[in-house]
N, C-alpha and C positions, 0 to 999 in steps of 0.2 A: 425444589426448583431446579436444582441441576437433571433432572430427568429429563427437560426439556430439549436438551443437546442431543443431537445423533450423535454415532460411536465416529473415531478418529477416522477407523476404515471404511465407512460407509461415502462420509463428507469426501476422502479423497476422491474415491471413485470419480467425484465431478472433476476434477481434475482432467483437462484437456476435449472434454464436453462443453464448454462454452456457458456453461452450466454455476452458479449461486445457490448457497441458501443464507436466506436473510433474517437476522433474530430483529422483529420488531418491539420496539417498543413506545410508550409517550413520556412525555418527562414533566407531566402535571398539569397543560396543555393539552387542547385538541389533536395539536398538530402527532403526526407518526414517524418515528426516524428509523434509521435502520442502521447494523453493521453487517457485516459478512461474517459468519458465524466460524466462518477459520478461523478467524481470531479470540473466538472466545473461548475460555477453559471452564468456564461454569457462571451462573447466575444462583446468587445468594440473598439472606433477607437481608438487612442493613446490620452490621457488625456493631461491636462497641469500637471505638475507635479516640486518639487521642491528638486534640490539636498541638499542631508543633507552630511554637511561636518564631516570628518572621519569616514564616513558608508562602510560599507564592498564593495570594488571596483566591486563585482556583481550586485548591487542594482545602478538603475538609477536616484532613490529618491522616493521621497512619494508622494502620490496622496490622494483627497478626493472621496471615494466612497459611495453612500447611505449613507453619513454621517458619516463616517467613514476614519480614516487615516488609507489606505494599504501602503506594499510594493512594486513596481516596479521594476521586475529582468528580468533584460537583459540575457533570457535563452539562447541566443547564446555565449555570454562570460561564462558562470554558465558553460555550460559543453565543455571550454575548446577552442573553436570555435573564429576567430576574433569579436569581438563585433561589435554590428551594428552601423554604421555610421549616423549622423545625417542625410545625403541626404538619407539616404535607409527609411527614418520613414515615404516617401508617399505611402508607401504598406505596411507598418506596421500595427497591431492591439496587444492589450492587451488581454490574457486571465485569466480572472479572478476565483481564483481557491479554494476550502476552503480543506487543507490538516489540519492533526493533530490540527482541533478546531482552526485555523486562517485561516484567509482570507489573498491574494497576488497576485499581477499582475504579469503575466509574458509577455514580451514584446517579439512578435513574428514576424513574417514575414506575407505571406497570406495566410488563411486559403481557405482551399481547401473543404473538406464535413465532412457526419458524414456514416460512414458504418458501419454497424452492421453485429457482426460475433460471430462464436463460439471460447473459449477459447482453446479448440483442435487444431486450426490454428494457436495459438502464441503459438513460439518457445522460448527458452532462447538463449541467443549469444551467440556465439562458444567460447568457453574455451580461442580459441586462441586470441581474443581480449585484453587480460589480463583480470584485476581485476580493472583498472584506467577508465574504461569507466563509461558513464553514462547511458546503456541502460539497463532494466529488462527485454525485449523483442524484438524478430522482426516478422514480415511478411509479407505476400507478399499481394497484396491489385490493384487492376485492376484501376486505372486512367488514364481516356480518352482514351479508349481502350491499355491502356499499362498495362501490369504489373510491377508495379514498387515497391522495396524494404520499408517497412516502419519500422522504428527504433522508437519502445514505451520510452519513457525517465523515467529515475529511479528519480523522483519529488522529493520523500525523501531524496534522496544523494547531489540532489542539494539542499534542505534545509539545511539538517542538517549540509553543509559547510557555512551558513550563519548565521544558531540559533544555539547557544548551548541547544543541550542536556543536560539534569545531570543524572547521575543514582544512585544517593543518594536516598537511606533509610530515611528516617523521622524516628527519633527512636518514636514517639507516636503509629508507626504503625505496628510495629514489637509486637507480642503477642508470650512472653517468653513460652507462654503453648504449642505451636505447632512450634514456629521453629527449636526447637532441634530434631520434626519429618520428619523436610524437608531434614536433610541434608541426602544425598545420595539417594533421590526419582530421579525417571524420568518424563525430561518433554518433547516431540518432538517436535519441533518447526517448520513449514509449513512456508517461506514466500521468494519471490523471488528477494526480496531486502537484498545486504548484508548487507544496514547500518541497517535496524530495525532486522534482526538478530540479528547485532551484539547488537543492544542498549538491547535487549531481554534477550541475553544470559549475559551478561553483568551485567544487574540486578539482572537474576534469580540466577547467579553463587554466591553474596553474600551473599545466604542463604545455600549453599552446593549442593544445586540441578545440578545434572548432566542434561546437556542437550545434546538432538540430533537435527540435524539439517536435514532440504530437504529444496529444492527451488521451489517443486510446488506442487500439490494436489496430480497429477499422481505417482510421484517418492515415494510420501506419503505415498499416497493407496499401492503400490505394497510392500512398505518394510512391511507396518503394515500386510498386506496377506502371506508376507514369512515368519512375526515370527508366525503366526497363524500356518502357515503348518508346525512349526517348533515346533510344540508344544507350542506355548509360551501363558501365559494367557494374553492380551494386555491390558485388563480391568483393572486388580489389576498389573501388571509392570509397568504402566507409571500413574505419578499421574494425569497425562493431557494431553491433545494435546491442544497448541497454533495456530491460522493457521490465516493466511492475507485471504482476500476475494479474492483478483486482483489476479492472477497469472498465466502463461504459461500451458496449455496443458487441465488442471484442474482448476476448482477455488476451493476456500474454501466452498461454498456452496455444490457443487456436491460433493464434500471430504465429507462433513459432511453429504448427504445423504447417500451416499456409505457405508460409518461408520455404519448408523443407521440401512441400509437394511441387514447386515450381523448379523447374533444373536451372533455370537462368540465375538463380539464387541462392539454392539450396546448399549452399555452402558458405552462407554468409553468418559471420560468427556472431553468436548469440547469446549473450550472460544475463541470466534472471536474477533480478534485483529489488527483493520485497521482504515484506515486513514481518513475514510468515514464522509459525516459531518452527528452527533450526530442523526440528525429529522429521519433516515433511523434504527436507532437502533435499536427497539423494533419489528418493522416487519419484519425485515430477523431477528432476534433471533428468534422468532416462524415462520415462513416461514421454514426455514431449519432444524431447532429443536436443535441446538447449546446450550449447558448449561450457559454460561454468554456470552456479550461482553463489551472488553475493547478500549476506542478510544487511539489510538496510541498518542503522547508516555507519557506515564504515570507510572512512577515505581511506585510509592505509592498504586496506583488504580490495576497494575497488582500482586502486593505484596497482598496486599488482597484479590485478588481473587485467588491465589495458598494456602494462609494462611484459607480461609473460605473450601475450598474444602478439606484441610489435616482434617480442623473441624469434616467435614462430615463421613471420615473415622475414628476420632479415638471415633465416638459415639457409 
């Protein structure tokens, strides 16, 4: 089953093309959901695996992988769904996924393929859904000659109901010489997950930093081009822009070329801040021309990088 994966070096390639590939699957249901296959490290049959008692009722228990003890999360129960039955595990598989610097199974139904597409064809989900669902995405996606609906799952939301986050400060980290210049700076934040908004905004708010929020690159681009036309200087009003890679319409890559190709802006500082595992970071930093990246979620590491950048200005 791992044969189904492209090579590392191929998937990068999309990288700053605007460009996805999506490993679909169903989770015993009609319905089709999708990830972005950057995140994946391989698709396996279902492991033997061992429940640990008083573990969060998402988790099916833990498993040995490459020598390693992961988690096993029953993403059909995760986002709200009847959980899978033991008789449903003969068309079961694990995908095995490395989000924010851990590795985790998530126990699915059957995997169907991988299609690659442009980030212009994913949509965000209608408002009218509420705010309680689990999707960042949907689109429509041709299967065995049908078109059929595909629903991207918000990975982060269902983690972060299983890890805690913290959004503590380390006071070692805090440098009295520039944080009494952050308070009232701006910082726009890009990302089409509400929970790493919110952990984002969350942290950056207890240093005084106002922040703005958009959910994709596109909605980004256009506001960042209406305060241009608005007169506004975007370079020196926002101390930053934060922006996720993955996202609806736009990614964070072509946001950040778009950035660069405009002279009015082009010099407005730009930290990539995603979920991506770590080995990908230094080549889309220079790939796209992004001024730092931070791996998602790390207050202390993104406190420092708002703290080094006030640096820059007050030389």
């Amino acid at each position: 089953m791992s044969g189904i994966l492209a090579s590392v070096d191929q998937r990068t390639k999309l990288v700053g093309e605007n460009r996805l590939e999506l490993l679909m699957f169903r989770l015993g249901t009609r319905h089709v959901f999708a990830i972005n296959v950057f995140k994946v490290k391989e698709v396996i049959t279902v492991p033997a695996f061992n429940q640990m008692p008083g573990s969060h009722k998402n988790l099916r228990g833990v498993t040995n992988y490459r020598g390693s003890s992961i988690p096993i999360i029953d993403l059909r129960q995760a986002i709200k769904m009847k959980p899978m039955a033991d008789n449903e595990r003969h068309d079961a598989n694990v995908i095995i996924t490395e989000y924010n610097r851990t590795v985790q199974g998530f126990l699915i139904g059957s995997v169907l393929n991988i299609v690659n597409t442009s980030w212009s064809n994913i949509q965000p989900p209608p408002n009218s859904i509420g705010k309680a669902n689990y999707l960042t995405a949907i689109t429509q996606i041709e299967i065995d000659g049908k078109t059929e609906l595909v629903e991207i799952i918000d990975v982060e939301k269902v983690l972060a109901e299983i890890v805690d986050y913290h959004i503590e400060i380390s006071e070692d980290v805090l440098d009295e010489t520039v944080v009494d210049h952050l308070k009232g700076k701006k910082v726009l934040i890009v990302d089409d997950s509400a929970t790493a908004r919110q952990q984002t905004r969350d942290t950056l708010s207890q240093l005084g930093i106002e922040i703005i929020e958009e959910q994709d690159g596109l909605r980004a681009l256009k506001l960042l081009r209406r305060w241009l036309d608005e007169g506004k200087d975007v370079q020196n009003d926002l101390l930053m822009m934060i922006t996720d890679a993955e996202m609806p319409e736009m990614d964070g890559y072509m946001l950040t070329a778009e950035v660069r190709a405009d002279p009015r802006m082009k010099d407005l500082y730009i930290t990539l801040n995603t979920s991506l595992s770590g080995r990908f970071n230094q080549a889309m930093v220079e790939k796209v021309g992004c001024d730092k990246f931070v791996s998602k979620f790390q207050p202390d590491l993104l406190v420092e990088v708002v703290q080094e950048r006030m640096r820059e200005l007050l030389q």
